[in-house]
N, C-alpha and C positions, 0 to 999 in steps of 0.2 A: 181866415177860413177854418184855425183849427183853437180850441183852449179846452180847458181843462175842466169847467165848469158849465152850466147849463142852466136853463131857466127850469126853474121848478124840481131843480137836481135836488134840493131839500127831500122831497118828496120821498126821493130813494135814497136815504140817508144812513141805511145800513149795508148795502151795495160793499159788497169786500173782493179784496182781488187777492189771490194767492198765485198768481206764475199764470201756469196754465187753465185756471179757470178763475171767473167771475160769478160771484151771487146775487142776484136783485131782488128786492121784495117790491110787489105791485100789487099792492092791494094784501089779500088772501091769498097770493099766488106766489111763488119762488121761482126766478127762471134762475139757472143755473149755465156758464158757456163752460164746456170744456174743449180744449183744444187737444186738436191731431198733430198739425207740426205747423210752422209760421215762418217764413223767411223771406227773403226777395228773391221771386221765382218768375214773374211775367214782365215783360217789355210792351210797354204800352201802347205802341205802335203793332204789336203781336195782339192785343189783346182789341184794340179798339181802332178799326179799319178809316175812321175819319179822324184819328189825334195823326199830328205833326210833331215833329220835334220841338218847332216854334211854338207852339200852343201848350205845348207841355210847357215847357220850362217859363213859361208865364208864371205860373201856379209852384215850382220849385221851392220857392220861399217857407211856404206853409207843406206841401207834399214829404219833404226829407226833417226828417229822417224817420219819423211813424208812416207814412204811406210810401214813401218811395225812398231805395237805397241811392243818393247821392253819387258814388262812385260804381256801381252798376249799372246807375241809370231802370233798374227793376223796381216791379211795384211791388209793394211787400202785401202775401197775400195768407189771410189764415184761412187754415181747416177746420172745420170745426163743430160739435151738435151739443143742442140744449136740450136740461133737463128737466122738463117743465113738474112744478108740483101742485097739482089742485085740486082739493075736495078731495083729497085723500086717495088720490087715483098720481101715478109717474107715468107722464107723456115724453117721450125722448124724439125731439124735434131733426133730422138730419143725423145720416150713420158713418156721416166723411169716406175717407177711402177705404180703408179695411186695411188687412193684414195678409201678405201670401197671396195678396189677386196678382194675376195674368194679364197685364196691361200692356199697350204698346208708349205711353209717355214713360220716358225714363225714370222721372221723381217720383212714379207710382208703382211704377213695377215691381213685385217681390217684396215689398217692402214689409218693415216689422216693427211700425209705431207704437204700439203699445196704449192704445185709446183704453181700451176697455181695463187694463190699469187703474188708469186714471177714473172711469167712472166707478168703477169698485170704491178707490177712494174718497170718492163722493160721497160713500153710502149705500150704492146703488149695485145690486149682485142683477145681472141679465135675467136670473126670475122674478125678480123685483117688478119691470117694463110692467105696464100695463098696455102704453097703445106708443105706435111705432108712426111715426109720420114722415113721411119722407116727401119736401116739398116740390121734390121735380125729380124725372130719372137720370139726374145725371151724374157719371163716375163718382165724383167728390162728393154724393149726397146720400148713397147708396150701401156702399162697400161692408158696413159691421151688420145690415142685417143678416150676414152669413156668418158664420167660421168655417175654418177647415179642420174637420173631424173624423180621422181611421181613412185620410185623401177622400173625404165626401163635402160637399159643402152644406151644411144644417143649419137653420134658424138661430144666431144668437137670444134671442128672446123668446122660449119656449112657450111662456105665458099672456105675450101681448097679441095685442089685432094689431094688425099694419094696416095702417087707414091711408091708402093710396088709391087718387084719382083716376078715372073710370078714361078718361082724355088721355093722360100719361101714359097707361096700358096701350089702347087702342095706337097712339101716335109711332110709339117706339117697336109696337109690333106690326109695323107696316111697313109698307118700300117708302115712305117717304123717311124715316127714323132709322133707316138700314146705315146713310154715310156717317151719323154720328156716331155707330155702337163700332164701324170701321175704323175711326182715328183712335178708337180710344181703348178697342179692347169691348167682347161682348158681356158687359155687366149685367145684361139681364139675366144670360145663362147661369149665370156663379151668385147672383147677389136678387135680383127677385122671382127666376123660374122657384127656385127652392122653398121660396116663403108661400108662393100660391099653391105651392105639390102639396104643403103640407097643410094646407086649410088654415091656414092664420094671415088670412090676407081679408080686408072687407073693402070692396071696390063704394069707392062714396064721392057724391057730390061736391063741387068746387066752392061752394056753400056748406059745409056740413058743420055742424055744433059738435062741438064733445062732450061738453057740459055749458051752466050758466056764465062761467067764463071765458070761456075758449071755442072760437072759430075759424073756420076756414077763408079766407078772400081771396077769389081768385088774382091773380097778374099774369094775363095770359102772353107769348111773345118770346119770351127765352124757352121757353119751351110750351107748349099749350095749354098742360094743366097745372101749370106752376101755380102754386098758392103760396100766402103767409100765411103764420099763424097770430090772429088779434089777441089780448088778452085785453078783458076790461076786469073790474074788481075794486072794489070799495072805493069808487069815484077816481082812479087811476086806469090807467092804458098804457098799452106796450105790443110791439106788432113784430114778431118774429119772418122779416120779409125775405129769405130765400135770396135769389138771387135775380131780385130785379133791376139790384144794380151790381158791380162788381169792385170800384173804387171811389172816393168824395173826387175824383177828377170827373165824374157824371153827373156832381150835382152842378158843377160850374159848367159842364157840357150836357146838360137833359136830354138832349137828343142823340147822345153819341150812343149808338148800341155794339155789343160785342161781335166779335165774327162766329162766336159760337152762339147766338142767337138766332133759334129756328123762322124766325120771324122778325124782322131788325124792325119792321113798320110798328108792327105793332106792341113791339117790345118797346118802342119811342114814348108809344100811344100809354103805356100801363105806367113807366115809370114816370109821366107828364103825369099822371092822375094821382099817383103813391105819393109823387112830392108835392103838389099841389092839395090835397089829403090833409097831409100830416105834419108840412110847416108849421110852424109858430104856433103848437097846439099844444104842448109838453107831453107830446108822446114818447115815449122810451122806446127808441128803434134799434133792432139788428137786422145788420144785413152780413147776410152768412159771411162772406171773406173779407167784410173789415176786421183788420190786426187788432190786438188787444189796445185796449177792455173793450173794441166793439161796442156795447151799447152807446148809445145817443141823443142828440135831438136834434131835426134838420129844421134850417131858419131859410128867410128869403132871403135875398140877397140882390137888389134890383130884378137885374130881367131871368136871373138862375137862382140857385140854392148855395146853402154853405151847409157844413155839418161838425156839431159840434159834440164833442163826452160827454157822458153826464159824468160827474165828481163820483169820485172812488173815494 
């Protein structure tokens, strides 16, 4: 289920890992992972309402010790946003949890990661951003479009558009988006009321382009306007997919959706079509909380999937 190598991993042959981030070249394009924190934090049974213990530990073999801590029994899960570079324009894909938010989960609460550290050492100063995309509103994906400044919270990225769906707004500002912003702490108020007050928010289609290489694809189901981000570029591909899955234990269970799935049917429905899609194609895939290096490429594997690294 799992090795170290991939077809057409050649391909991305300068792909470098240093700790907490990963660089890929796709084409003309640089995706960049940098990570928040990474450790074994979910119980899969917590996480995915149709795993059993027996079903799990099927998969044990290949799971521990990169996806699942062996003596926890937790899956090991990262935080984490990329930094996309194309055509001369920084797209910063996911804003993880932030710093100083008011959360009700413990591992979130208060905390003081130190992200934006780490993208500085990338290169990248927060007036740098150009466009801000955040693939879905949830807690983990959210949190660094803010900071806290003089106790106000203000736009980490003064100079970008946050290119967030028009579905997303609408869902989470409604009663039916009320019991998730409950479990978790009101992230809208502290992490996107702030970015719309200040006019650097562009509400855009689940389709939208940003340039000739970079798009939107919908995956509607974990949350409604959840998107990836595709990249194609000089006969290469690579698909920045959010969280339409959450562990390689959904590629061997395709239809197991999470409990934090606004839509479990149709969450079934999107990530049937994503692996179905992008199998045996030499696509470079991230899916936001696979642990490091994250990127990939998902194969068939009889009647499921399997998911494999590309070579670092």
């Amino acid at each position: 289920m799992l090795t170290s190598s991939a077809p057409n991993a050649s391909t991305f042959a300068d792909a470098k890992d240093s700790g907490f981030s990963s660089r890929y070249q796709v084409g003309e394009v640089s995706i960049e992972r940098l990570v928040e924190s990474e450790y074994a934090r979910l119980n899969p049974l917590e996480l995915l309402p149709d795993a059993t213990p027996e079903l799990v530990a099927r998969h044990l073999g290949w799971l521990a010790p990169q996806f699942m801590d062996r003596h926890s029994q937790l899956l090991v899960i990262s935080m984490q946003g990329f930094v996309v570079r194309s055509q001369g324009k920084i797209v910063l894909v996911d804003t993880c949890v932030g710093d100083c938010k008011n959360r009700v989960r413990n591992d979130f609460q208060g905390k003081r990661w130190g992200w934006l550290d780490k993208l500085k050492a990338s290169g990248v100063d927060p007036e740098d951003v150009d466009y801000v995309v955040c693939t879905h509103f949830h807690v983990d994906h959210v949190g660094w479009n803010t900071r806290l400044e003089n106790g106000k919270w203000v736009p980490t990225f003064p100079n970008a558009r946050y290119l967030l769906t028009r579905e997303e707004w609408d869902y989470w500002r409604s009663e039916a988006g009320q019991p998730g912003l409950a479990r978790t702490g009101d992230y809208l108020a502290d992490s996107i009321l702030p970015v719309v007050e200040a006019g650097l928010v562009d509400f855009v289609a689940t389709d939208h382009v940003i340039d000739s290489a970079l798009r939107f694809e919908h995956m509607p189901g974990h949350t409604p306007g959840l998107i990836g981000v595709r990249i194609d570029s000089g006969g290469q591909r690579a698909i920045i997919a959010g969280d339409v899955m959450h562990t390689p234990l959904q590629c061997a269970y395709p239809d197991w959706s999470t409990r934090f799935c606004a839509d479990q049917a149709l969450s079934r429905a999107s990530r049937r079509k994503f692996l179905e899609t992008y199998s045996d194609t030499g696509t470079l895939v991230f899916v936001a909380h696979f642990p490091s290096p994250t990127g990939g490429y998902l194969e068939r594997d009889g009647d499921a999937y399997r998911f494999r690294y590309a070579a670092i």
